[in-house]
VEXKE-716839 format. One record per atom (N, C-alpha, C, O): x, y, z; residue in one letter. Coordinates in steps of 0.05 Angstrom, whole numbers, plus 5000, padded with zeros to 4 digits. Layout:
<logus>
XYZa ...
</logus>
This chain:
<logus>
509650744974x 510850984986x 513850994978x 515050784978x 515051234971x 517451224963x 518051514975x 516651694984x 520751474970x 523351794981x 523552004965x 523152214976x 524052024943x 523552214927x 520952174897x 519951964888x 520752374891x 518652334856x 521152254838x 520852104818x 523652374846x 524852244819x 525551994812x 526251894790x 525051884845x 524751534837x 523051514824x 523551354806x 519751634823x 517051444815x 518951504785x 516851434773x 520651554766x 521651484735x 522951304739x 524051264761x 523151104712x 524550974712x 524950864687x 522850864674x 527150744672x 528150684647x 527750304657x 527750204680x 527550224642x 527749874646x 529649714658x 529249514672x 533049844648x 535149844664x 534549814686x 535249594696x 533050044707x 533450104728x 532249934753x 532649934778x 529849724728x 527749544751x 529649504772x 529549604794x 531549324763x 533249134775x 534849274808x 535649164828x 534749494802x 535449594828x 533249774845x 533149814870x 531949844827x 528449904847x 527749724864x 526749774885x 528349424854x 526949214863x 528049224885x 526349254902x 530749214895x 533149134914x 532649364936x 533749354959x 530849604926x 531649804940x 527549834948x 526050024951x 527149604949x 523749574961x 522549354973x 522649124964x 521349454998x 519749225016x 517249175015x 515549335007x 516848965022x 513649005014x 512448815036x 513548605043x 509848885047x 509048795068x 506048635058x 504748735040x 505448475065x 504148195050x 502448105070x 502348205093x 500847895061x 499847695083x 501447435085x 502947345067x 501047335107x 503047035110x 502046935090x 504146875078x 500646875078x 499546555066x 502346655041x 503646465033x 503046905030x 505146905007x 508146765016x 509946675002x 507946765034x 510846595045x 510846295039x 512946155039x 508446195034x 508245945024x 508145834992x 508145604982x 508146164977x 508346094947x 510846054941x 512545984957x 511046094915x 513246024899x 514646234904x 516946164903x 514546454909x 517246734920x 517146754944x 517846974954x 516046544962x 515846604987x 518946585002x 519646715022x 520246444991x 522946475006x 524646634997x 526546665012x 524546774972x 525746984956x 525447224977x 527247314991x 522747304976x 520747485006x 522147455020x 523747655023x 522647215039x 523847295060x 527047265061x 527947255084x 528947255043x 531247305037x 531547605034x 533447705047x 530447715023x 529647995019x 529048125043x 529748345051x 527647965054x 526848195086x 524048245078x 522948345098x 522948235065x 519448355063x 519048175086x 520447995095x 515948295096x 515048295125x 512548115113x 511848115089x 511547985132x 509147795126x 506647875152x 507047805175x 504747995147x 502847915164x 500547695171x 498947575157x 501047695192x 500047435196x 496647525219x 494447415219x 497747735233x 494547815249x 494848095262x 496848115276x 493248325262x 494148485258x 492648555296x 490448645303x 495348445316x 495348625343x 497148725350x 499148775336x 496648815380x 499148995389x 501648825386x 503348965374x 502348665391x 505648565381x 506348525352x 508748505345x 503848505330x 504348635311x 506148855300x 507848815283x 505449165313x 505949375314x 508649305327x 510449325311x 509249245348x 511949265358x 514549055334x 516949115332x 513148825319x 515048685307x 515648915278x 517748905265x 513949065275x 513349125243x 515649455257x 516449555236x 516149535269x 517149715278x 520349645277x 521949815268x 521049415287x 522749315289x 524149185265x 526549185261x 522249065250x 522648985225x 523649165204x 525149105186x 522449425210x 522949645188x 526449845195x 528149965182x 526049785220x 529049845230x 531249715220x 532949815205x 531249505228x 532649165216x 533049185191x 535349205184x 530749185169x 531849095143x 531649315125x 533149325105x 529349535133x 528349815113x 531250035110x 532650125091x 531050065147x 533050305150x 536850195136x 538250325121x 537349945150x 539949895150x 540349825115x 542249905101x 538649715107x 537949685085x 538449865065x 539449795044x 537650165072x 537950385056x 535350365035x 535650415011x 533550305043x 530750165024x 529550435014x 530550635024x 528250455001x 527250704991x 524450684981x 523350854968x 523450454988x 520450424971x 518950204989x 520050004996x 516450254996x 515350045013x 512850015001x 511350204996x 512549794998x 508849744989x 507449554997x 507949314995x 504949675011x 503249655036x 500649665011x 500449814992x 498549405019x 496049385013x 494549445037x 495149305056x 492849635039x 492049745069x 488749505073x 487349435092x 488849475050x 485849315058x 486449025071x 484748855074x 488649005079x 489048845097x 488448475091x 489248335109x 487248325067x 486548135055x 486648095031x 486648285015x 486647875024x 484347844998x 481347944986x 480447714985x 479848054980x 478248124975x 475948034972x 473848164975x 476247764964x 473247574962x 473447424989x 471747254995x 475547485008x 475247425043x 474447675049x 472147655059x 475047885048x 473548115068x 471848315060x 471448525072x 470848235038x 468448395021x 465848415041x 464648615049x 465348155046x 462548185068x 463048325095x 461348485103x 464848305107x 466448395128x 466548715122x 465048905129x 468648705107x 467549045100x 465749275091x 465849515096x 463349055068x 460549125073x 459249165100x 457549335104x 459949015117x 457449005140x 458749255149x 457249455151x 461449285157x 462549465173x 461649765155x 460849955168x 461849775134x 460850015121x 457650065124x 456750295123x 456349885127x 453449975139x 452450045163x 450350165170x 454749945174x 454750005203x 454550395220x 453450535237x 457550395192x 458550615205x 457650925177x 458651145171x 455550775169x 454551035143x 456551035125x 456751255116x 458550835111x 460550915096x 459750825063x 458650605066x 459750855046x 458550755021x 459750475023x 461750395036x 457350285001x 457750005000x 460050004974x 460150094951x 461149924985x 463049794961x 464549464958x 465549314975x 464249464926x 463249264914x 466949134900x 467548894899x 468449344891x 469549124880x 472349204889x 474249144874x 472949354920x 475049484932x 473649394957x 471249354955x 475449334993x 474349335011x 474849585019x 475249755002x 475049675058x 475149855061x 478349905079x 477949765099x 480449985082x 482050025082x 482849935115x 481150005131x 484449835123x 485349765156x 487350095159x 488150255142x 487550095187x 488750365188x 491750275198x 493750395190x 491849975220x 494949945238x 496849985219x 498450165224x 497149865195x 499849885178x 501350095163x 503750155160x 498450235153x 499650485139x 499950675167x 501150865155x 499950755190x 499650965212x 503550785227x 505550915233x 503250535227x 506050525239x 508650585217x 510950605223x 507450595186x 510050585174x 509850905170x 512050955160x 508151205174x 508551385176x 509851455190x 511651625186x 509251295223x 509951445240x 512951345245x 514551445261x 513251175231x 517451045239x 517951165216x 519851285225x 517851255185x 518951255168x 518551545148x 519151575125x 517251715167x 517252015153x 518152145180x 517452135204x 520352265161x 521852595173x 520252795190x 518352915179x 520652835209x 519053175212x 520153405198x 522353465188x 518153495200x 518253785172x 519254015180x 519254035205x 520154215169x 521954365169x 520854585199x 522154755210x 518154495205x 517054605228x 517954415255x 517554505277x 518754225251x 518254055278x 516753785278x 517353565289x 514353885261x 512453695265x 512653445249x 514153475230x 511753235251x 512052995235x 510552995207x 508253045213x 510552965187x 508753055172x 506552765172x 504052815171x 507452515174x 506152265192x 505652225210x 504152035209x 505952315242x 506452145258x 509352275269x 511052405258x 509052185297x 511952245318x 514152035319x 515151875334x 514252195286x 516651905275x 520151975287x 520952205285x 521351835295x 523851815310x 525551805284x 524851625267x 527751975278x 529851905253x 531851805264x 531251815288x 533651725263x 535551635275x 537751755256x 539751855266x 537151745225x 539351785209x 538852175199x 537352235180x 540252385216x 540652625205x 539652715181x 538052895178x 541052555162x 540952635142x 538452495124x 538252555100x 536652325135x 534152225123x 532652445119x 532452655133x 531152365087x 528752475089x 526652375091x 524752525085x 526052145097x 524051895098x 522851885069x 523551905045x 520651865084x 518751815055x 516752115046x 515252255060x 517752125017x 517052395013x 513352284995x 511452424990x 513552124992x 511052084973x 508751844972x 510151634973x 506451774971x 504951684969x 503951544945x 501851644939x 504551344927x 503651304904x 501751114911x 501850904925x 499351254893x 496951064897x 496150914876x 495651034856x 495950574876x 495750454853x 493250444862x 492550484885x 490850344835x 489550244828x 489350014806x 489850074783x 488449654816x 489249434801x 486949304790x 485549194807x 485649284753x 484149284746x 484748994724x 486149014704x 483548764733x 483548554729x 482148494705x 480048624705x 482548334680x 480748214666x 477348124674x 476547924687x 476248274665x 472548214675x 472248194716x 470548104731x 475148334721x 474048454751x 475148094758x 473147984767x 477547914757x 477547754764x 480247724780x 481447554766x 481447774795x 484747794807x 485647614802x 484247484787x 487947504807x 489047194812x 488147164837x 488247344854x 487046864841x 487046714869x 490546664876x 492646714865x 489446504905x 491346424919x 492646124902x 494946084896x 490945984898x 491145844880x 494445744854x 496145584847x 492746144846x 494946174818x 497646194826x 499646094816x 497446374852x 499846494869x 501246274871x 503546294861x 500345984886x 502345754885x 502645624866x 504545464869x 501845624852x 501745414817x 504145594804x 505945504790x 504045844809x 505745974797x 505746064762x 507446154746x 503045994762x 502846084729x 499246094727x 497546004743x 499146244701x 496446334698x 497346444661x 499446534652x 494146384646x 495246454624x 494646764620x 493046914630x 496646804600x 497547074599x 495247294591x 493847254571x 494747564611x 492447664607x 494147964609x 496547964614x 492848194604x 493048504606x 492148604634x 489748604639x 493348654647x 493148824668x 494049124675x 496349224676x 491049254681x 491249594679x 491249704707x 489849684727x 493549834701x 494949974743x 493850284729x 494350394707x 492150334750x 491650694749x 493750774775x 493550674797x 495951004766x 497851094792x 496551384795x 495751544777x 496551414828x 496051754833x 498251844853x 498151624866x 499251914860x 501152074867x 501452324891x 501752564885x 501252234916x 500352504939x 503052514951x 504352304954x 504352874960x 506252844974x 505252885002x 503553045011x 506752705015x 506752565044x 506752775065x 506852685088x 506753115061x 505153235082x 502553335079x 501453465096x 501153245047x 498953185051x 496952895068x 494552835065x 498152805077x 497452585090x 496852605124x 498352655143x 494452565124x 494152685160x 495652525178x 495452285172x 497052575197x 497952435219x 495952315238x 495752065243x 494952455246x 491752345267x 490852175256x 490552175232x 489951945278x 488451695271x 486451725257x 486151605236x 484351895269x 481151945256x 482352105235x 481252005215x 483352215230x 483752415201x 484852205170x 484052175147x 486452125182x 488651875168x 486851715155x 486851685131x 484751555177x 483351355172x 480551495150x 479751355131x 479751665154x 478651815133x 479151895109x 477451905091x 481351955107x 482951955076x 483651815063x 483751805038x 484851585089x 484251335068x 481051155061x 480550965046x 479851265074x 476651165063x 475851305040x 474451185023x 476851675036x 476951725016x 477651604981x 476951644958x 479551454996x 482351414975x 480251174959x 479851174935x 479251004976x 478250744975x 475650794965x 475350614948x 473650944966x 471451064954x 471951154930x 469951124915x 474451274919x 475351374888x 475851064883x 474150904874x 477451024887x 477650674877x 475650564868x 475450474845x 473950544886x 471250464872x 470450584848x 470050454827x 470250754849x 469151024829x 471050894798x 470250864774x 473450824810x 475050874774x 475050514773x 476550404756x 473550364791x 473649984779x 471350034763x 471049984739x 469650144781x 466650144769x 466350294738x 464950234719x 468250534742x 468050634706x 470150404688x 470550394663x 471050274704x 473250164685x 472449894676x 473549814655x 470249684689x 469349494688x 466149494664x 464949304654x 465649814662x 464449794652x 464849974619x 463249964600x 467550134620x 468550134592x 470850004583x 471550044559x 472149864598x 474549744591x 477049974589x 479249924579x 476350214600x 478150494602x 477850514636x 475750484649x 480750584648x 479450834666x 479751094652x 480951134631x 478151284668x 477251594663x 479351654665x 481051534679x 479851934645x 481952084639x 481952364662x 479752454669x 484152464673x 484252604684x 481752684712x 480552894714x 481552504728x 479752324756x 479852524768x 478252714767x 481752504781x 482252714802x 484852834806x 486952714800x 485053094818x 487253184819x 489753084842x 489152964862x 492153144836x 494653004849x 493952974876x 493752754887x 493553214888x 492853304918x 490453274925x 490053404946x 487653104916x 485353074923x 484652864944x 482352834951x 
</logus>
C-alpha cells in the first residue's frame, strides 16, 4: 500500500530512499534471521499471534514509527503465514465455507489489512473513510491512496523456506512479481465486504500461479485495474 501512484515509479537511484520510507509487517520467526535486527531498527512490526491486543499494539506501532516516521509504503502479506503451514488450514476452511480450493495461494486473514485501513486512510472528500473510521491526526495527510497487488511466482512453484531465510543464501534463481494496482476507495470498508474482496483478490491469484506454473508466463492483460 502506498500514498500516491507517483511513488509506484521509480529510477534505481531512488530504491534507497523507498526503502527508508517503508514498513513492513512480517511474522516473528523473521526477527530471528539474518535482517532480523535491521527489521527492527527500522521499526517493521513482527507478528507473532493475531488477537485483540494484537490490534491495539499494531495501532500503536503504526503511530510510533509509520506516522512520525513520515513512511509512505506499508507491506502486509494478508495470508497471514507461510504457505506450506496454512495450506491445509485454509483448504478445510474453504470447504467449509463454499469458497474454491486453492492450491498454491492460501486464503487471506482479514485483522491486518482492516486495522491498517482503518488508522492509515484519509476520509474522502464526503466525510466518509474510504477504509474504515480512520482518525488523521495530521491535516494535511492523505493516507494511503493505493493498493498494489503483488503476485510471487517461484521457480517450479517452490518459495524460499525458513531455512534459506536464516542461512541467508540460496543459489541464484529468476523470480516473477505480477503487480496490479487498485485505488484505495475502491476498497470496501465493511468487514464482510473487505473480507470478500480480498477472497476475490486471492482466487485471481490462483488463477495467474496456475497459468503461470503451467507456461512459465503469466497472462497478458488478466484483469482490469479496478476489478
Amino acid at each position: 500500500m502506498c500514498k500516491s501512484r507517483a511513488e509506484n515509479k521509480m529510477t534505481s537511484s531512488q530504491n534507497g530512499q523507498v526503502v527508508r520510507q517503508m514498513m513492513w509487517l512480517m511474522d516473528h520467526i523473521f526477527k530471528y534471521t539474518n535482517f532480523g535486527i535491521v527489521s527492527l531498527i527500522h521499526g517493521d512490526f513482527f507478528i507473532r499471534q493475531v488477537t485483540y491486543p494484537f490490534y491495539y499494539f499494531l495501532i500503536e506501532h503504526l503511530e510510533k514509527y509509520y506516522r512520525s516516521r513520515n513512511r509512505k509504503w506499508i507491506v502486509l502479506f494478508p495470508e497471514g503465514g507461510f504457505l506450506r503451514k496454512r495450506r491445509e488450514t485454509s483448504q478445510a476452511f474453504a470447504k467449509k465455507n463454499n469458497l474454491p480450493f486453492l492450491q498454491h495461494v492460501t486464503l487471506p486473514r482479514l485483522g491486518a489489512t482492516q486495522v491498517i485501513l482503518k488508522t492509515l486512510v484519509a476520509p474522502q472528500e464526503n466525510g466518509t473513510p474510504a477504509g474504515g473510521d480512520a482518525v488523521i491526526k495530521e491535516s494535511k495527510s492523505k493516507g494511503l491512496q493505493w493498493v498494489i497487488d503483488a503476485t510471487i511466482a517461484y521457480p517450479k512453484g517452490e518459495p524460499i523456506d525458513i531455512q534459506t531465510w536464516i542461512l541467508g543464501y540460496r543459489q541464484p534463481t529468476v523470480t516473477h512479481v505480477h503487480y496490479r494496482i487498485f485505488p484505495i476507495k475502491d476498497v470496501p470498508a465493511e468487514p464482510e465486504a473487505l473480507s470478500q474482496w480480498l477472497y476475490q483478490r486471492f482466487i485471481e491469484k490462483e488463477d495467474l500461479l496456475t497459468h503461470f506454473y503451467e507456461t512459465e508466463v503469466f497472462p497478458e492483460a488478466s484483469f482490469s485495474l479496478s476489478s
